[in-house]
Z-matrix of the N, CA and C atoms (Angstrom, degrees):
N
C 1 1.445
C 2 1.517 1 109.28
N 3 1.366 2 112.66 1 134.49
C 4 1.497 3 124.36 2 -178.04
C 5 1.824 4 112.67 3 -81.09
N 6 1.221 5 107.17 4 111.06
C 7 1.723 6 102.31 5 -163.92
C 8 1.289 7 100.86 6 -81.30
N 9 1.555 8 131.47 7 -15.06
C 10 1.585 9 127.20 8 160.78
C 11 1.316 10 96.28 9 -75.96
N 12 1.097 11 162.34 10 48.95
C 13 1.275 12 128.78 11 -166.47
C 14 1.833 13 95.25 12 -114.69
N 15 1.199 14 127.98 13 142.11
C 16 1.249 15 135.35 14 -169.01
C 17 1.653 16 109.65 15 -129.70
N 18 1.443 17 126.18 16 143.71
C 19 1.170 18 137.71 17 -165.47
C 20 1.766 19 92.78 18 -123.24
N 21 1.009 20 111.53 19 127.24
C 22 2.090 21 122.34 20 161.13
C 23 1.442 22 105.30 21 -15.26
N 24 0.865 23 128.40 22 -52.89
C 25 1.609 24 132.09 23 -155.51
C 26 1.381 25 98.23 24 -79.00
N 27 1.405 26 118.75 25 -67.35
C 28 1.337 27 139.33 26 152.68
C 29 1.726 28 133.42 27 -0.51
N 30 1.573 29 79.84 28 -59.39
C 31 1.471 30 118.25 29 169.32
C 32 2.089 31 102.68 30 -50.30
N 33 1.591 32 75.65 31 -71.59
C 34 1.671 33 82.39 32 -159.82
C 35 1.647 34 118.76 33 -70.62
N 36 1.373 35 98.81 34 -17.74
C 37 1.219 36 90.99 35 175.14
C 38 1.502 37 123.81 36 -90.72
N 39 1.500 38 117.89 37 -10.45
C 40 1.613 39 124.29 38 149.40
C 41 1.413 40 114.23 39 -59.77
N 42 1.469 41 123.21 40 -51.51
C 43 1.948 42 122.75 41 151.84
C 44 1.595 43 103.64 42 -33.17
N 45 0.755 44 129.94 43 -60.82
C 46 1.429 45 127.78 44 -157.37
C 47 2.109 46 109.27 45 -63.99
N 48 1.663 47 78.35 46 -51.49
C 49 1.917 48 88.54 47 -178.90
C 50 1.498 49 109.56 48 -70.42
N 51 1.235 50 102.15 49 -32.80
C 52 1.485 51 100.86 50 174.78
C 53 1.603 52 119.07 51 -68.34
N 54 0.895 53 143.90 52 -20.84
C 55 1.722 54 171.81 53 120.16
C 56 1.358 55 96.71 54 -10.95
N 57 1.143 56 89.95 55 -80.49
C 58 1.977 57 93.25 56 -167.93
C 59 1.588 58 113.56 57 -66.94
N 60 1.589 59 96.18 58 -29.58
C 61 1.921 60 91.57 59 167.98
C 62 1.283 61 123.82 60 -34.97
N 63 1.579 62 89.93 61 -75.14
C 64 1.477 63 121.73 62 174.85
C 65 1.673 64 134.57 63 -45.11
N 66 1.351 65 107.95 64 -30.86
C 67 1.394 66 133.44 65 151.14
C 68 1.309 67 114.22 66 -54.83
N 69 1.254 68 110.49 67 -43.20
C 70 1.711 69 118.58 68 -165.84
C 71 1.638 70 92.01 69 -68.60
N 72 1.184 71 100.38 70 -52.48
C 73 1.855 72 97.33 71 -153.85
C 74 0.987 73 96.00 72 -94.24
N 75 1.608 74 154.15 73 -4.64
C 76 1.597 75 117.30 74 107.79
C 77 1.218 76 138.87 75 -11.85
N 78 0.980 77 105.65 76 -65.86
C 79 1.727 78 108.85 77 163.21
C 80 1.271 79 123.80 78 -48.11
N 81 1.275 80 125.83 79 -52.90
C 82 1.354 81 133.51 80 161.20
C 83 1.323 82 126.27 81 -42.86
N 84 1.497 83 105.15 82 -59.38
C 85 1.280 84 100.98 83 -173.79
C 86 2.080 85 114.61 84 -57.50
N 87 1.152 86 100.51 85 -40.37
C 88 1.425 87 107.84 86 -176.12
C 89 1.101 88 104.67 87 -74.48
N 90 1.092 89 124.95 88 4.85
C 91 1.647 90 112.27 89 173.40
C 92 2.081 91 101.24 90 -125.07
N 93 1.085 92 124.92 91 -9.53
C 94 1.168 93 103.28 92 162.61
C 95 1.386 94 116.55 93 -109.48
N 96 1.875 95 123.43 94 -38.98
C 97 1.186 96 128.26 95 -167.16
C 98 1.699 97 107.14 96 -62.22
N 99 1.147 98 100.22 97 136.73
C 100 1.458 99 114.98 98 174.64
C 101 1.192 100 139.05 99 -100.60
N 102 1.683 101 101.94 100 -13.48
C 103 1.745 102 107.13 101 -175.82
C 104 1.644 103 89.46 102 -93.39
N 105 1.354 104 116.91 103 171.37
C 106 1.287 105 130.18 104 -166.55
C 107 1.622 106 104.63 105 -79.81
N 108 2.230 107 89.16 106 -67.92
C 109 1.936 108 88.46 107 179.24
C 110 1.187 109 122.42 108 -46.63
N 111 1.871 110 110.91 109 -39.00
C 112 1.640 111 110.08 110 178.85
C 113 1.077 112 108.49 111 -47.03
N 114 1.072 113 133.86 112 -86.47
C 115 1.496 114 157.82 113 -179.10
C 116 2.013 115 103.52 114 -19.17
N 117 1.329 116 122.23 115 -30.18
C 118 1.024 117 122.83 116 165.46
C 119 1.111 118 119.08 117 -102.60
N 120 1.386 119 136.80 118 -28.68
C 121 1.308 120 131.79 119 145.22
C 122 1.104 121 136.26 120 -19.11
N 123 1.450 122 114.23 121 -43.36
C 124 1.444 123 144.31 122 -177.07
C 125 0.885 124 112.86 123 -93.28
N 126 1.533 125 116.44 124 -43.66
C 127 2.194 126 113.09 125 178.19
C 128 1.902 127 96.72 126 -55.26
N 129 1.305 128 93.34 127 -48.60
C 130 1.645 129 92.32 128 -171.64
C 131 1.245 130 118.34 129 -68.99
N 132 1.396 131 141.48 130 3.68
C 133 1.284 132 150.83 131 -169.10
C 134 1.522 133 102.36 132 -111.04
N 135 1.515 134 107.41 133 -48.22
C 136 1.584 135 106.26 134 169.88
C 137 1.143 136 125.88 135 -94.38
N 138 1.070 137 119.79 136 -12.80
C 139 1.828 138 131.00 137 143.32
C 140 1.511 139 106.52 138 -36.34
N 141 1.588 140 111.41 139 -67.45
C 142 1.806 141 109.57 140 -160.67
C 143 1.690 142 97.59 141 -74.97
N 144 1.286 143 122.59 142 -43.36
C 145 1.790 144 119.59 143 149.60
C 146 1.615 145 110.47 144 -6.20
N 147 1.451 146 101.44 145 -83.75
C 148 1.455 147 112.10 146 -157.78
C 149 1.701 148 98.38 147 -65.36
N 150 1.538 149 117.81 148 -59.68
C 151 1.465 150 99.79 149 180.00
C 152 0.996 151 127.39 150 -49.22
N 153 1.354 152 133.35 151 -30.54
C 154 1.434 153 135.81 152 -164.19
C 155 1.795 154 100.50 153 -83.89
N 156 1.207 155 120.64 154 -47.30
C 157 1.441 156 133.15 155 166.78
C 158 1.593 157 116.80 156 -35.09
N 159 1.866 158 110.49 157 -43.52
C 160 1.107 159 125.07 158 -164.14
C 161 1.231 160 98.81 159 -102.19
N 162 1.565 161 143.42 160 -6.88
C 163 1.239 162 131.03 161 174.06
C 164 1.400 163 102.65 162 -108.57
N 165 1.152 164 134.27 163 10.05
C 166 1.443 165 127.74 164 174.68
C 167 1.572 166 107.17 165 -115.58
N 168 0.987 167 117.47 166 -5.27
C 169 1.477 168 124.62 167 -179.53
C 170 1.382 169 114.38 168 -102.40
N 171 1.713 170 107.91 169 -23.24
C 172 1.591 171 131.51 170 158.90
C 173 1.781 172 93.10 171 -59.77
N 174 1.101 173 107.51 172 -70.92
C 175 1.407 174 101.84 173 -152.92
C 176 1.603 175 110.55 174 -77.37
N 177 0.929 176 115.07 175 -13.23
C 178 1.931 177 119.91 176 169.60
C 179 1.771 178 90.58 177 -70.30
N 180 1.409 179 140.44 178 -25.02
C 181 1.265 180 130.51 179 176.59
C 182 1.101 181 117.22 180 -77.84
N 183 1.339 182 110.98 181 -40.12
C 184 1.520 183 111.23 182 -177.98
C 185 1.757 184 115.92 183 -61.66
N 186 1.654 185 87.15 184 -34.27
C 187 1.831 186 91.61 185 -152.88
C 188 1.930 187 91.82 186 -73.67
N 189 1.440 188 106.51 187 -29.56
C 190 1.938 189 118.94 188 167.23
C 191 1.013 190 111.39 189 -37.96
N 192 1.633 191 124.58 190 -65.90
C 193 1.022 192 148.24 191 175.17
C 194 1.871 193 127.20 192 -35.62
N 195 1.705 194 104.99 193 -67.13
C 196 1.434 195 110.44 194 139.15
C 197 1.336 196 126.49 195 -41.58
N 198 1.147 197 130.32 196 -56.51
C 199 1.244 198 119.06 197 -166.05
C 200 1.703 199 100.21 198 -78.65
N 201 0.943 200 128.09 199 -33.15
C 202 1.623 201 132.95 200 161.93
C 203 2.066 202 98.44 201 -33.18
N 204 1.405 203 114.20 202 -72.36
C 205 1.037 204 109.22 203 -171.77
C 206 1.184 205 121.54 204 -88.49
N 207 1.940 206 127.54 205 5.16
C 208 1.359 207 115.61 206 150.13
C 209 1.217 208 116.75 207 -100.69
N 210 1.294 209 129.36 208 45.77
C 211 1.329 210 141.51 209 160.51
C 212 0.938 211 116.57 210 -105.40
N 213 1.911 212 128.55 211 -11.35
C 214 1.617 213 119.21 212 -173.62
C 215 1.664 214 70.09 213 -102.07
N 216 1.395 215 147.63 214 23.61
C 217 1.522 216 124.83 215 135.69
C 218 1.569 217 126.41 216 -121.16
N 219 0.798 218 106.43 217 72.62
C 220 1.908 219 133.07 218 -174.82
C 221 1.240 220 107.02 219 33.17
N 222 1.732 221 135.60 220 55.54
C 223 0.992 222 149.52 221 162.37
C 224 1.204 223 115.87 222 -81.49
N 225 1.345 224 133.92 223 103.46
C 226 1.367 225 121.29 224 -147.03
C 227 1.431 226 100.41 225 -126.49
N 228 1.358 227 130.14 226 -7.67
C 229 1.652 228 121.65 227 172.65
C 230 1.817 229 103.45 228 -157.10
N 231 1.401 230 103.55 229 129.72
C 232 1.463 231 97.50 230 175.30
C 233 1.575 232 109.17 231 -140.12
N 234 1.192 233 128.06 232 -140.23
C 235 1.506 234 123.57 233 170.58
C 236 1.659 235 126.63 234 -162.70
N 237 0.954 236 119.83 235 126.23
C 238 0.960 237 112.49 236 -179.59
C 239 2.038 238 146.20 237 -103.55
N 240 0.814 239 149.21 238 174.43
C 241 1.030 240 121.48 239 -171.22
C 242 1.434 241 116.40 240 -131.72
N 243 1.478 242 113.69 241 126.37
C 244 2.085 243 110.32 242 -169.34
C 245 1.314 244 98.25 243 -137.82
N 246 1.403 245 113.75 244 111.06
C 247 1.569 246 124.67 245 168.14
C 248 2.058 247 107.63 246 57.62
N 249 1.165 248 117.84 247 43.75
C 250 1.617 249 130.13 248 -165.39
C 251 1.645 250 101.78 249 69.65
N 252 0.744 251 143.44 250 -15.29
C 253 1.485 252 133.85 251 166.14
C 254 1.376 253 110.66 252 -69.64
N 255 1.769 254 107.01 253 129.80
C 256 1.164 255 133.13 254 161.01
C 257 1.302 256 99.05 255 -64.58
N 258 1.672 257 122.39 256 141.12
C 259 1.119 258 138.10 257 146.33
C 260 1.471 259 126.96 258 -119.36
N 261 1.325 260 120.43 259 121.16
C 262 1.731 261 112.16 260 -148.05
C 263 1.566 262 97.19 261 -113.40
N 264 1.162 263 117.99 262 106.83
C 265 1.514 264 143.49 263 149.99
C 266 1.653 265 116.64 264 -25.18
N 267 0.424 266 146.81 265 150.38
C 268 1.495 267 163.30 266 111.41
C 269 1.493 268 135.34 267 -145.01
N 270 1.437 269 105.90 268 137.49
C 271 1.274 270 144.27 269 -152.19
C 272 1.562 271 101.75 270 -108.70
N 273 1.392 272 128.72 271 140.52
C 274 1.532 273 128.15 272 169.41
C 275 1.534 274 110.82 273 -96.02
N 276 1.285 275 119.22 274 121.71
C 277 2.127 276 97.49 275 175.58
C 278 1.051 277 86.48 276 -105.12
N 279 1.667 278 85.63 277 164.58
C 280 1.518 279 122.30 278 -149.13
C 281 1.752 280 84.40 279 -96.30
């Protein structure tokens, strides 16, 4: 058994927590940090957090999405990709 091993759902819903993490301590930081650079140090640290979170969780949908509609043509295993993790598809043909 693969102890990285990650399932779609899995996937997105670590995208998702990771999102709202990162959001959070935005919040945080601007409400406790007091030095200025800190305080921007950190927006920009959980800034590239949240984008990077939000464009890989974009694109684990899209690649869902495809494989959603090359499966009604006997596409039966493909792969996908979340933060360097392979995520491996499979499809049953009819």
């Amino acid at each position: 058994m693969d102890l990285f091993s990650l399932d779609s759902e899995t996937a997105k819903n670590i995208g998702l927590g990771t999102l709202a993490g990162s959001i959070i301590g935005l919040l945080l930081v601007l409400k406790f940090v007091k030095s200025l650079v800190s305080k921007l140090l950190l927006l920009v640290i959980f800034g590239a957090i949240t984008y990077l979170s939000f464009t890989q969780r974009d694109a684990l949908s899209v690649c869902l999405a495809k494989f959603e509609a090359a499966s009604t043509n006997n596409i039966v295993e493909t792969s996908c990709s979340f933060f360097g993790q392979d995520i491996s598809l499979k499809g049953l043909s009819e």
